[in-house]
N, C-alpha and C positions, 0 to 999 in steps of 0.2 A: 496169377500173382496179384497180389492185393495194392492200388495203388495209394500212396498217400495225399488225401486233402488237403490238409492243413500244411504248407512247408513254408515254416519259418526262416528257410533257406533265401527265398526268393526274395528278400530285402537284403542280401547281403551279396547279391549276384555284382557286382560290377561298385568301383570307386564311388562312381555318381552317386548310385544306392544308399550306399552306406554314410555316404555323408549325408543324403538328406534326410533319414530313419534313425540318425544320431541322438542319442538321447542325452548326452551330455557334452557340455562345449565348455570350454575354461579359456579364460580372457587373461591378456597379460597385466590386466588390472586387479587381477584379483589373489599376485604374485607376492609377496614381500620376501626383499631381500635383507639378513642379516650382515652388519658390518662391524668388526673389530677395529678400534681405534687405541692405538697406545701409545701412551705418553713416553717421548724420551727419542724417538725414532728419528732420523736423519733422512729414512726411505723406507717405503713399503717390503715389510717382511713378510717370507713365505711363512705358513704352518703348517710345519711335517706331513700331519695327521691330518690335514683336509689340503690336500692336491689343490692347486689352482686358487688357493679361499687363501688374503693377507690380511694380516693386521694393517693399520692404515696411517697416517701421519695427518695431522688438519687437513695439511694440502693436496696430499692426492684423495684426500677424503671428497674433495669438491669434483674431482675425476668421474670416481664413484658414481656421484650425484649425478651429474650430466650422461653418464653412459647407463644408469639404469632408467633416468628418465625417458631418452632416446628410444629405447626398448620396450617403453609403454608400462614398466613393472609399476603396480599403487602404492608400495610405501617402500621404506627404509628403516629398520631397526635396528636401534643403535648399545652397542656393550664398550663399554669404558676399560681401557687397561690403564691403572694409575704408578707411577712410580715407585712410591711411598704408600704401605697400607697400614693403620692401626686398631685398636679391637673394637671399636665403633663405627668402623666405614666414616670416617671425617672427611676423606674426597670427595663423597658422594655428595654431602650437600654442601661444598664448595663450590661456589658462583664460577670458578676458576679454574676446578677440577675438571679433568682432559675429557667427561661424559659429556658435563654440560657445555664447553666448548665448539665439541660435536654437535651437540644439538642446535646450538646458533650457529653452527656453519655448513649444516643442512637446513635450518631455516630461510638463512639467506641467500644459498646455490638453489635451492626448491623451487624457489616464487611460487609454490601453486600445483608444479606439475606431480608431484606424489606426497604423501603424509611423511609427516617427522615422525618417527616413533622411538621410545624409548623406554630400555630395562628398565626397570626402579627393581633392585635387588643390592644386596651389601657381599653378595659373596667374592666381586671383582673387588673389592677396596677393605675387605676383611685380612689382618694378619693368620687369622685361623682359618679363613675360607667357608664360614657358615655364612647364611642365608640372611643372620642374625645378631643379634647383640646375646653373648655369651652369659649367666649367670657364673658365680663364682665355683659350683658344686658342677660347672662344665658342661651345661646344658641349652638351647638357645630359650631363652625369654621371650616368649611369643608378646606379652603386651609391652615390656621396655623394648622391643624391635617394632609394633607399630608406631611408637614416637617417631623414629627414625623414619620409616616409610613414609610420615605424613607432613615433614621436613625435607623429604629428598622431593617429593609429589611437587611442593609450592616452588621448588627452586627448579624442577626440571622444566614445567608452565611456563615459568617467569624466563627460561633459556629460549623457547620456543616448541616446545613437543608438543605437538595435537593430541597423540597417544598415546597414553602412557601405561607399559607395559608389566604389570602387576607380579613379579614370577618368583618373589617369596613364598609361597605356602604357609602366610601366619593366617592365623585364624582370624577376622574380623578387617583384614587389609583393606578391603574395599569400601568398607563405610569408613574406614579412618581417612583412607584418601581423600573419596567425597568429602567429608564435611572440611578436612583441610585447604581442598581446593577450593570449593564452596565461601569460603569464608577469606579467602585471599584476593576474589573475584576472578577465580578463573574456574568458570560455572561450563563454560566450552571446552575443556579437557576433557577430552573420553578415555576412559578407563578403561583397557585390557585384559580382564583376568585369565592369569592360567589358572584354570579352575582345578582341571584333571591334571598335575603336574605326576608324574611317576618318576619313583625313585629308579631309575635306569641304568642300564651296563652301557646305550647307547650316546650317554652323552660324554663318552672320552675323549675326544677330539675338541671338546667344545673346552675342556680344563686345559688343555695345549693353548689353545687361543685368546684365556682369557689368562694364563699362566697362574693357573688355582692354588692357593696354598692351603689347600683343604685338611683337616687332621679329622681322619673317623670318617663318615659318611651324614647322610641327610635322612635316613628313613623316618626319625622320629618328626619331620614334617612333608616330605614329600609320600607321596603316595606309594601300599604293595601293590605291585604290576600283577599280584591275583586279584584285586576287588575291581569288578564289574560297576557294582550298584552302587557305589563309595564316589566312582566318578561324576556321575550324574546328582549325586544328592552335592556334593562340593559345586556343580556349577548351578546349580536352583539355588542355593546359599548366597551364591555369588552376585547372582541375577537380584534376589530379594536385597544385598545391602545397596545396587544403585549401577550395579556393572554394565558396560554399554555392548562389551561384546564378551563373550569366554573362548576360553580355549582348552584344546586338548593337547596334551605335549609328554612323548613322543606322537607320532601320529601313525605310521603304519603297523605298528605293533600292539597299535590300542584304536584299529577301525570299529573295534565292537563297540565302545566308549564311546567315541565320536560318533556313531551311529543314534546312540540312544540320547545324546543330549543333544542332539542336531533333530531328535523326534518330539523333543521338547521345549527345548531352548524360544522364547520369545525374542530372544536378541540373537546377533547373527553369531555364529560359530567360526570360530578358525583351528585351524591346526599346524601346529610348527613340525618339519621335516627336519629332525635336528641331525647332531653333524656325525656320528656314527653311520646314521643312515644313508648318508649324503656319500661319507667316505667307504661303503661298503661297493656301491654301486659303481664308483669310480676305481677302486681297485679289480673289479673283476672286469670291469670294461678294459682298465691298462693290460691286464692279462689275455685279453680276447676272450672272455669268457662269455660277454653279453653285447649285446648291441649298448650299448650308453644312450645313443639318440633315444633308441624306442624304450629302455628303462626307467631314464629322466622321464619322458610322454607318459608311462604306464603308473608308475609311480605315483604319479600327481595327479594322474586321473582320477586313482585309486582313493585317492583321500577326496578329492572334491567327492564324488563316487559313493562316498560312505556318509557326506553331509558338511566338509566342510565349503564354507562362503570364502573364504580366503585361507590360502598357503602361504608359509612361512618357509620358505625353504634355498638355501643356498644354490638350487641351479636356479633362482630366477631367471636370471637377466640370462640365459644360456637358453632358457626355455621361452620364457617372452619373443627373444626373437626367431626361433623357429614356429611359434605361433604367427606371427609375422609375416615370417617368410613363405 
């Protein structure tokens, strides 16, 4: 009988092993957690569709802060639920409106210990729930919606957001940003683009929490979940107007996308775990169907794994501290 030479077994013999032949390690720095803030609230609300994930009030927003920083997670990104919405998103660049709020009361619970970050999108403060500022014949306006982008940009800086988080899909967002920020003096704002945004079945839960008043759907700017090569040429686009990081968003169902612009990319990659994915994992774990600990683990391996530099994903601070621990 013929023995075998070569066994790639023999690094996987024992715990020790394998943790020192580890080829990939993920840090709780390298986590961001998303937070729902909505104006109106008395006390943090559950949402149905994402178990355990609230919308937030100022004040236990500063909660938030302190228990994700504890946990070591690197940033906080923040979605605005406003009151009152009209066909322009007017909350959005209201100094007063409940996003930028947030954003100055994570500035000042922060001091330092993880990044402010922040949507810039009009779908939370749209009465129609586009992305966008609507033309009359019902379509979104890709250049009367950069106005507005390059308006919400100087007012979310001037709240305190380091990052601010691009996830329109107009065409040309990222140098309108720039030069708006550019020109307001805030040259230290780093821009997030989601580059590869896909039009998705998995972001239902994320319309729950930000209470979408969506009429129609997003395809004619969000991305089809069949183009491959569409993703990668959107974040080279992205990178050329001024972009400091891209992303991929959904991220497990689009590791071949994040693969290929993480082979490319000059600026670092991230990818956001959004909340279908998040609540899929968490219902079959309430079912007993999977382990949760080791799905959360595999999970987010999987995308660091495929090239992302930072995850977006609501187990952060659940997963930070079993990193920790």
């Amino acid at each position: 009988m013929l023995r075998p030479v070569i066994r790639p077994r023999r690094l996987r013999q024992s715990p020790a092993m394998r943790a020192q032949t580890r080829e990939l390690r993920v840090h709780p720095s390298e986590l961001v957690l998303p937070v729902f803030v909505r104006e109106g609230l008395n006390a943090p609300q559950e949402i149905t569709s994402l178990p355990g994930i609230q919308q937030h009030t100022l004040d236990s927003l500063r909660g938030v802060v302190a228990e994700a920083a504890e946990a070591g997670v690197g940033g906080i990104m923040l979605f605005g639920v406003p009151e009152e919405r009209d066909a322009i998103g007017s909350g959005a660049t209201d100094p007063e409106g409940i996003l930028n709020q947030a954003i100055s009361a994570v500035a000042a619970e922060a001091g330092g210990a993880l990044t402010v970050q922040a949507d810039l999108c009009l779908d939370e403060f749209t009465d129609h729930g586009h992305c966008g500022v609507v033309d009359e014949r019902g379509r979104v306006d890709n250049d009367a919606t950069l106005q507005r982008y390059a308006e919400m940009a100087v007012v979310q800086a001037e709240a305190g957001a380091e990052i601010i988080g691009m996830s329109g899909m107009m065409d040309g967002q990222i140098a309108v940003a720039r030069e708006a920020l550019d020109a307001a003096g805030h040259e230290d704002a780093v821009l997030l683009a989601y580059s590869a945004k896909y039009a998705s079945a998995f972001y239902g839960p994320f319309r729950e929490a930000v209470d979408s008043q969506l009429q129609g759907d997003r395809r004619t700017y969000q991305m089809d979940p069949a183009n491959r090569r569409e993703g990668l040429r959107e974040a080279l686009l992205d990178v050329e107007e001024g972009a400091d990081i891209v992303m991929v968003k959904p991220a497990m169902s689009y590791l071949d996308v994040l693969a290929d612009v993480s082979a490319e990319s000059i600026v670092p990659v991230w990818a956001y775990q959004v909340s279908g994915e998040y609540a899929m994992i968490v219902a079959a774990a309430q079912h007993g169907w999977i382990d949760r600990a080791g799905a959360v683990a595999e999970s987010i391996v999987s995308i660091r794994r495929a090239g992302a530099d930072a995850v977006l994903t609501y187990f952060a601070v659940e997963y930070a501290r079993a990193l920790r621990a």
